[in-house]
LUMZA-938811 format. One record per residue (C-alpha): x negated, y negated, z negated. Coordinates in steps of 0.1 Angstrom, whole numbers, plus 5000, padded with zeros to 4 digits. Layout:
BEGIN
XYZ...
END
This chain:
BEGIN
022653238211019653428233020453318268019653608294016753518314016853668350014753498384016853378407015753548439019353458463018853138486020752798473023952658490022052458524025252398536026552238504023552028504023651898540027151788534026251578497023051448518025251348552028251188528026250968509024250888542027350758557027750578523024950358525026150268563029850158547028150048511026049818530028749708554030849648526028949408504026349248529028948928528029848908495026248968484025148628505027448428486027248518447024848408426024748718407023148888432020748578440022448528474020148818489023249018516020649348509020949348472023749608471021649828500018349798483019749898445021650178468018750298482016450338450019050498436019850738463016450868459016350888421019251138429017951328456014551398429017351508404019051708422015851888435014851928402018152088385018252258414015052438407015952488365018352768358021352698350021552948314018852688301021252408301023452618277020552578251020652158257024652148252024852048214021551788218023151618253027151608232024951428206023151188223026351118245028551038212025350848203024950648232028750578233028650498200026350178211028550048239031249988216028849788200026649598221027849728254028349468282031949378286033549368321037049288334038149318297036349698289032849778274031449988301027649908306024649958279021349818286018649958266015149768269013849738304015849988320018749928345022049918329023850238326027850378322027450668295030950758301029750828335027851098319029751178292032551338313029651638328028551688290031851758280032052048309028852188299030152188264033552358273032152598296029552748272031652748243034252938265032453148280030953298245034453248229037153348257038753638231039653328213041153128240044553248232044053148193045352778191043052718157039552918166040052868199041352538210040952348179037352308181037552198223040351938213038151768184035551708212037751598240039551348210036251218201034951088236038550958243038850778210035450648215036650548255039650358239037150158218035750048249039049958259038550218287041750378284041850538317038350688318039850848281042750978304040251108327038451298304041751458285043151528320039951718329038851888289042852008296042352168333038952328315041352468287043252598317040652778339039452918301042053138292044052878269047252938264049652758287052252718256049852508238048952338265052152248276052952148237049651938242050851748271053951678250052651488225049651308247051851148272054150908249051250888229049450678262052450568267052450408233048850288236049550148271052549918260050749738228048249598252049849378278047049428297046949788301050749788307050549548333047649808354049550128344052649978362051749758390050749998413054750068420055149758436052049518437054249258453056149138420053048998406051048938445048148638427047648858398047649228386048449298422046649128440043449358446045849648452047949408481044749318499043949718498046549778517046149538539042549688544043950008551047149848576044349618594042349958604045350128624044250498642040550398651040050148634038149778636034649868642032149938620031349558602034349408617036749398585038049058576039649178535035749238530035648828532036248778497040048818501039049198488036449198461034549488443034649648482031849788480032750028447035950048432038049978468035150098490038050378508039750058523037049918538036250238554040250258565039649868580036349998595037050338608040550378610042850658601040750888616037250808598039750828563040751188574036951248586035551168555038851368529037251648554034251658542034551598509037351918510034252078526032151988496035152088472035852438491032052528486032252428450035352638443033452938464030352928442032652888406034853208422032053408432029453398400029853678378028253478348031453328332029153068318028352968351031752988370033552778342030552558348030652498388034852518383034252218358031552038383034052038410037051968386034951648383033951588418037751628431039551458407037151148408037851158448041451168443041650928421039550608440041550698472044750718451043750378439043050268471046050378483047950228454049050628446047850588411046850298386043550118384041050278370037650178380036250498393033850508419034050728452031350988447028250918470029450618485030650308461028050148449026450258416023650388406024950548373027550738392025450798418022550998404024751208380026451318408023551428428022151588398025251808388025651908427021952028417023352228388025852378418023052418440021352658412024352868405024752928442021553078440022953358420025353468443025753538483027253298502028053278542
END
């Protein structure tokens, strides 16, 4: 398909930016604050209380280059890369059912050579928007047509979840269904087959959830922790406890006690409590703020492009950003199940971490197409 080629002559999103730069500033402070203790006393990070900070830190800046640099590539060119990046995503999937590292029970991580481990599901969920959002936006007459038109979307979105569930990553699989379906949505799709859709998924992961003890167990604790307090609920009891220590104002920044080992992955997966110990009520409601800031100037940029390429490609960016927020805090909260998904900009990892920065890029480049206050 020939893409239009036009310059880009309006100014980028500077208050978007400030806000991605000043969050995941305040998430080295809390990262750091975080992990500093457990750090000194594992041996898998060699006992060094900076080792957290310092991976952080290099990764912060790998980020800020990528987002610089999709920030500075228009966004139409991507549309050209969507069928190489779905491949090499399936690919690299593909290898960490194989010889992916296994943690807590799922394949997550792939090491390849010297390079730092990696989470391609991380990725895979941003290749799937860019999929949906081109095929969409050349195809909306056909949205409405369950065969030509959702057919093709569905056998994508049921690849990378059946490829998730061989990871034994069932809720990154749910993620990625919940988020291909809300694409389906802002596309045109019809809301009968969708509806029908939801149908026949939800006993279906209901099914899938109840053959694995393991997964039934994590789908249902988070209704009451307490009936299983030294097992599946213990992390989410000693979140709470994170979030009750912290009151209005909080501890003081450094001063939580669950961070002493009582509360572990902290500084990633339960990072939100800390910050509750930490800062309070108040630094929680600080920091919804201003990711809702970063959210509202996502949903500005998607409603305001006149490409439909690139609207359904900002509405899917932030689709990402705000479900992935509402999902660690609803964790954190004990709202929702486990599911092992960072906070954007602050939990600790670098895989996370620069995709993120780079697809607020892609953001930053669409809002170059339009005129924002």
């Amino acid at each position: 398909m020939e893409i239009r080629r036009r310059p880009q002559t309006g100014k980028m999103d500077h208050w978007l930016y400030i806000a991605v730069l000043g969050i995941s500033a305040f998430g080295l402070v809390m990262m750091f604050s975080a992990s500093y203790y457990s750090a000194q006393y594992s041996a898998s990070t060699n006992h060094d209380g900076f080792f957290y900070l310092r991976n952080q830190v290099q990764y912060l800046l790998i980020g800020i280059v990528g987002m610089y640099v999709m920030s500075r590539i228009q966004y139409r060119y991507l549309e050209k890369l969507k069928v190489i990046a779905l491949v090499v995503t399936i690919l690299l999937m593909i290898a960490v059912v194989f010889w992916g590292r296994e943690l807590n029970g799922a394949k997550r991580w792939l090491k390849i050579g010297g390079l730092p481990s990696f989470q391609p599901s991380e990725l895979a969920k941003f290749v799937l928007i860019l999929y949906m959002a081109s095929f969409m936006a050349s195809h909306g007459h056909m949205m409405q047509d369950f065969v030509r038109g959702m057919v093709p979307m569905l056998i994508i979105m049921g690849a990378l979840a059946a490829l998730l569930l061989m990871q034994r990553n069932m809720s990154m699989a749910m993620i990625v269904l919940l988020i291909g379906a809300v694409m389906l949505f802002i596309g045109g799709a019809s809301m009968k087959h969708l509806f029908g859709l939801g149908m026949l998924m939800i006993p279906l992961f209901l099914v899938l959830a109840k053959v694995q003890p393991y997964r039934w167990a994590r789908l249902t604790i988070f209704t009451d922790p307490w009936k299983d307090p030294l097992g599946s609920g213990y992390q989410l009891i000693q979140s709470l406890y994170a979030l009750g220590n912290g009151g209005l104002f909080g501890k003081g920044l450094n001063f939580s006690t669950q961070k002493l080992r009582f509360l572990t992955y902290g500084e990633s997966d339960f990072i939100f409590s800390i910050i509750g110990e930490e800062l309070g009520f108040v630094g929680c409601v600080l920091l919804m703020g201003a990711y809702f800031f970063v959210i509202w100037r996502g949903i500005r940029i998607a409603a305001r492009c006149k490409d439909r390429f690139g609207s359904l490609l900002a509405g899917g960016i932030t689709l990402v950003l705000a479900l992935q927020v509402a999902v660690n805090i609803g964790v954190a909260t004990s709202s929702v199940p486990p599911t092992g998904q960072t906070l954007p900009f602050i939990s600790a990892g670098g895989t996370s971490l620069v995709i993120f920065m780079m697809a607020v890029g892609i953001l930053l480049n669409i809002s170059r197409d339009i005129q924002l206050d």
